[in-house]
C-alpha positions in Angstrom: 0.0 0.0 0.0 2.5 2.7 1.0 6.0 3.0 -0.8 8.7 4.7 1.7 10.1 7.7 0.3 13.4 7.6 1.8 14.8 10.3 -0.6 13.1 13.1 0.9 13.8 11.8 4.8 15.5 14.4 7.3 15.7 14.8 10.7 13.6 17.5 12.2 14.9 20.0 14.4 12.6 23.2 13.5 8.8 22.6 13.9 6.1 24.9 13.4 2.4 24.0 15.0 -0.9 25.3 13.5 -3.6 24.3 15.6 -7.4 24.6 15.6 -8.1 26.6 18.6 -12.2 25.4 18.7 -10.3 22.0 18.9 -8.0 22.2 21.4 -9.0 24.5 24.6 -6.4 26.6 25.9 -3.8 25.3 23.4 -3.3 22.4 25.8 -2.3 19.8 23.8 -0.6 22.5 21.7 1.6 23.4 24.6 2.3 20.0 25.8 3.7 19.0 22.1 5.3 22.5 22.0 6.9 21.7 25.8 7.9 18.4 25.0 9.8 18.9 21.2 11.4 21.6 23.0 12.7 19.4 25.9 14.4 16.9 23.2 16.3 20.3 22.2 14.1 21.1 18.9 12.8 24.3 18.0 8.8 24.9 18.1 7.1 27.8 17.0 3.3 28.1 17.8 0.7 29.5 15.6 0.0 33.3 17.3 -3.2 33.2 18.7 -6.1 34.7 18.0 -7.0 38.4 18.5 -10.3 39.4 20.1 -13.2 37.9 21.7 -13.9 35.1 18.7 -11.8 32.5 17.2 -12.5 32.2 13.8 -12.3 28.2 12.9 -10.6 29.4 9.3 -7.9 31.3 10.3 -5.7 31.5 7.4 -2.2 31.2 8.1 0.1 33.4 5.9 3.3 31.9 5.0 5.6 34.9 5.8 4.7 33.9 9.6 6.5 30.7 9.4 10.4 31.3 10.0 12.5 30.3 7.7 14.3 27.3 9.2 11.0 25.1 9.8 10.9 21.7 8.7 8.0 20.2 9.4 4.6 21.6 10.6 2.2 19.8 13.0 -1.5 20.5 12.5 -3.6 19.6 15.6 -7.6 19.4 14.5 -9.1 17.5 11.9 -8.9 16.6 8.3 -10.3 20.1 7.3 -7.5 21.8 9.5 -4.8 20.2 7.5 -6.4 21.0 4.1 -6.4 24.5 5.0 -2.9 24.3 6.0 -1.7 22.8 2.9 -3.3 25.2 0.7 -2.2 28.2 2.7 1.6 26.9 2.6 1.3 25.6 -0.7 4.6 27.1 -2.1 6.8 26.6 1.1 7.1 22.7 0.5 6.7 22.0 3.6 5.6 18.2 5.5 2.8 18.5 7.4 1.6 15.6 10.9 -1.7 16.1 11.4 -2.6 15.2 15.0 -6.2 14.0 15.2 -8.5 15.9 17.8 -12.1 15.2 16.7 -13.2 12.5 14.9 -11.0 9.8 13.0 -9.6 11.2 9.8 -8.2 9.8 6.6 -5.3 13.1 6.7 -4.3 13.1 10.4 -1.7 10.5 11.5 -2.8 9.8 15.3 -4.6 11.4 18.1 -3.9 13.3 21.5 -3.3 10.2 23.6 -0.8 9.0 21.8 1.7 12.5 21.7 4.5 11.3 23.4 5.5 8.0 21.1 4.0 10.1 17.8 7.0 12.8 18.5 9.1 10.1 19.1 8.9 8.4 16.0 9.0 11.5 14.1 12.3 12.6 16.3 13.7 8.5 15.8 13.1 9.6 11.6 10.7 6.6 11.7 8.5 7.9 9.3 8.1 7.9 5.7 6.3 10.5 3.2 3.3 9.8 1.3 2.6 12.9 -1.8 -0.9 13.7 -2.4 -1.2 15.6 -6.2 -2.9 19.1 -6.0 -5.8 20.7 -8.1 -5.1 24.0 -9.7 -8.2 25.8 -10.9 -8.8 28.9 -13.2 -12.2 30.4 -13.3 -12.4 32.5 -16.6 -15.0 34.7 -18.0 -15.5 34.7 -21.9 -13.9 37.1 -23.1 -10.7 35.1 -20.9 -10.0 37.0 -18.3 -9.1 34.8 -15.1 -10.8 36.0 -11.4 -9.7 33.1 -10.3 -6.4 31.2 -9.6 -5.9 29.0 -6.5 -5.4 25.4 -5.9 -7.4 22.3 -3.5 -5.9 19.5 -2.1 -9.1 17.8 -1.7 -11.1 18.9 -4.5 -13.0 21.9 -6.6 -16.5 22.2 -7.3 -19.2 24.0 -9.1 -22.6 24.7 -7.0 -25.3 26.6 -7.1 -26.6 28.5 -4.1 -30.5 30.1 -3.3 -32.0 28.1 -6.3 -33.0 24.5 -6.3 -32.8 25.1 -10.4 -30.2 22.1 -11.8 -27.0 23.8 -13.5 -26.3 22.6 -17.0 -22.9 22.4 -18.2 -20.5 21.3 -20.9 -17.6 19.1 -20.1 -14.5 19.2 -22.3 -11.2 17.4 -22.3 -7.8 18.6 -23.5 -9.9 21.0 -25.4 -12.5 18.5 -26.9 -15.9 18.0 -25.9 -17.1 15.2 -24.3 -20.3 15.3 -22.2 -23.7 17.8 -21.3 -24.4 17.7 -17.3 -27.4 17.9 -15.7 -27.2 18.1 -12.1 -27.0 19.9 -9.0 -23.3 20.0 -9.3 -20.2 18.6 -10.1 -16.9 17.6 -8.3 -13.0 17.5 -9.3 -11.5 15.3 -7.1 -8.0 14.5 -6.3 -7.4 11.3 -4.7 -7.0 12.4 -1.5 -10.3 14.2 -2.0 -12.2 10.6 -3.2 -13.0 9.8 0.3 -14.7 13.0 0.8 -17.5 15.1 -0.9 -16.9 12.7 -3.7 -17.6 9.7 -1.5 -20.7 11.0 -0.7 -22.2 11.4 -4.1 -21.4 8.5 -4.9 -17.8 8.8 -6.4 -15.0 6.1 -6.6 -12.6 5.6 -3.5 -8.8 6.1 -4.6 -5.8 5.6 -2.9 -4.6 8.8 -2.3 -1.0 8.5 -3.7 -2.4 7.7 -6.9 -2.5 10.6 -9.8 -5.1 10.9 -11.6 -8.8 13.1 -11.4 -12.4 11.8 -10.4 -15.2 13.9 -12.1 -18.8 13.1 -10.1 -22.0 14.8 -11.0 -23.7 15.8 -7.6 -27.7 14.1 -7.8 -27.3 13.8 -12.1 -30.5 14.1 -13.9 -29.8 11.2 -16.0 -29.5 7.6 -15.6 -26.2 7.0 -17.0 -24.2 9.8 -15.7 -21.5 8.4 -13.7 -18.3 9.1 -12.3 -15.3 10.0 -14.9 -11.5 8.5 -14.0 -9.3 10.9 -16.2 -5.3 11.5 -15.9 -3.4 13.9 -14.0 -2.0 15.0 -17.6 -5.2 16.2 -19.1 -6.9 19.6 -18.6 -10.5 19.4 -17.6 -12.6 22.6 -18.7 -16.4 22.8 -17.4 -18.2 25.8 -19.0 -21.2 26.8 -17.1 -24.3 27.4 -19.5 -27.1 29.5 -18.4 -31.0 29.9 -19.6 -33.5 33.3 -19.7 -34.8 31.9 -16.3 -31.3 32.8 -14.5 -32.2 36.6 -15.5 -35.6 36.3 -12.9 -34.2 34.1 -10.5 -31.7 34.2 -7.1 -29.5 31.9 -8.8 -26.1 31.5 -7.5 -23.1 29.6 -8.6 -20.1 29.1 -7.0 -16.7 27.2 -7.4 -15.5 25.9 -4.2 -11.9 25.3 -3.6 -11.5 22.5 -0.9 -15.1 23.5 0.6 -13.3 26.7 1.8 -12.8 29.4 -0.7 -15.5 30.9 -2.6 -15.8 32.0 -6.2 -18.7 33.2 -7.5 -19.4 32.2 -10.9 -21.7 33.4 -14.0 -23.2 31.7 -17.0 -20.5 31.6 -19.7 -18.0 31.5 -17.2 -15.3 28.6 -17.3 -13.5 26.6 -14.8 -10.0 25.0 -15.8 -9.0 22.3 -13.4 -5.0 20.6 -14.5 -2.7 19.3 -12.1 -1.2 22.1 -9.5 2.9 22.1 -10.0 2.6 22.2 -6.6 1.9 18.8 -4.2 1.3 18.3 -0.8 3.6 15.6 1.6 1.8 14.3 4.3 4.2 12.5 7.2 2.9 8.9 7.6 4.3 6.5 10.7 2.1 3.5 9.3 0.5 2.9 12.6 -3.1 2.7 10.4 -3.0 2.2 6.7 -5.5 4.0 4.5 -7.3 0.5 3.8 -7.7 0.2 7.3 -8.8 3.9 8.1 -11.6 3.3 5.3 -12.8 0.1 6.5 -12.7 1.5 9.8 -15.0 4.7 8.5 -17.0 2.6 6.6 -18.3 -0.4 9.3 
């Protein structure tokens, strides 16, 4: 299942920790990792926390706080927590351990009771690291013009907001046509992303080191409309067709980037989806393998 990538190994010395603060009261377990890498004579910078009476549970993290020399960066939260870390750090090339603190996740490597031998492992260079492919999506209007360029590790949709009115849309391939939609929506998964909105509508699971795309229609209005398995080399274009009924309506539609960042969208508009340049390594100790995570999930 997993393939250790021993090229890319180091030891750690310089850690950075992102935490979600709803998650983890106090920064407890924060401090306690933070206490105990520092103990072992590592370095370990904590996220600055919040300003103000609310936490806000997406606080972005810009990447000219993280000091130069850090090596790896431990996210304590959930799946969604490391997604928006890996997006936010997307150009610093940087491993992330994600520390579970909610429910078990297919992203996050263990939970809180089990700190103390996690660090170690990590400190011992007993790890190896898995790299999960990126999305990088363009949304164009028709005359070309781009208000949109970001990437997902998880995936990038097209939705429609205040209107239960299905969205119609061409698919094309490499530049060719291939399919009209129907649906309420559709989803460009990554592999990492298969086990997660795309799961749900009914989308293929892959295993997450793979490269290639997963296109799902969300609720299709056809029988035969299933999911697409395309390769990481192609580009995927989706252009969003509109009717005279959009004109009287509160129709919305929206590209999501990994569920997080919005884009709002117009008929005409276009949505180029290719592989990102830039990929995401994700520390693995192979205490749970993804098989087992699923099957977990899934009984």
């Amino acid at each position: 299942m997993h393939t250790m990538n021993c090229k890319n190994k180091k030891k750690f010395n310089h850690f950075y920790i992102i935490t979600n603060e709803a998650k983890d009261v106090n920064l407890e377990t924060t401090h306690l990792i933070q206490n105990y890498l520092l103990k072992r004579g590592k370095t370990c910078w904590v996220q600055p926390e919040q300003q103000g009476e609310e936490i806000s549970l997406r606080r972005q993290t810009m990447e000219s706080e993280i000091p130069p020399e850090v090596e790896c960066v431990i996210v304590l939260g959930g799946d969604g927590t490391l997604l928006r870390a890996a997006r936010n750090l997307v150009n610093r090339n940087l491993p992330f351990l994600g520390i579970n603190l909610g429910h078990l996740g297919y992203l996050t490597e263990g939970d809180r009771n089990g700190l103390s031998g996690i660090l170690e492992r990590v400190i011992a260079e007993e790890y190896f690291l898995e790299e999960r492919m990126m999305l990088r999506g363009r949304v164009k209007k028709r005359d070309g013009t781009v208000v949109s360029d970001d990437v997902a590790l998880n995936d990038i949709t097209i939705n429609r907001n205040r209107s239960l009115r299905v969205i119609q849309f061409k698919l094309y391939v490499n530049g060719a046509f291939l399919y009209l939609y129907t649906a309420d929506g559709i989803i460009i998964s990554t592999p990492t992303g298969s086990t997660a909105y795309n799961l749900s509508c009914g989308g293929p699971v892959v295993e997450p080191t793979a490269k290639l795309f997963v296109v799902t229609p969300i609720a299709p209005h056809s029988l035969n409309n299933r999911s697409l398995i395309l390769s990481s080399t192609d580009t995927i274009e989706l252009e969003l067709l509109g009717s005279e009924k959009d004109l009287d309506s509160q129709v919305e539609y929206v590209t999501y980037y990994d569920g997080d960042t919005v884009v709002q969208m117009e008929p005409g508009d276009r949505l180029e989806i290719i592989q990102a340049p830039q990929v995401t390594n994700i520390l693995k100790l192979s205490t749970m393998s993804f098989l087992e995570t699923l099957r977990i999930k899934m009984s």
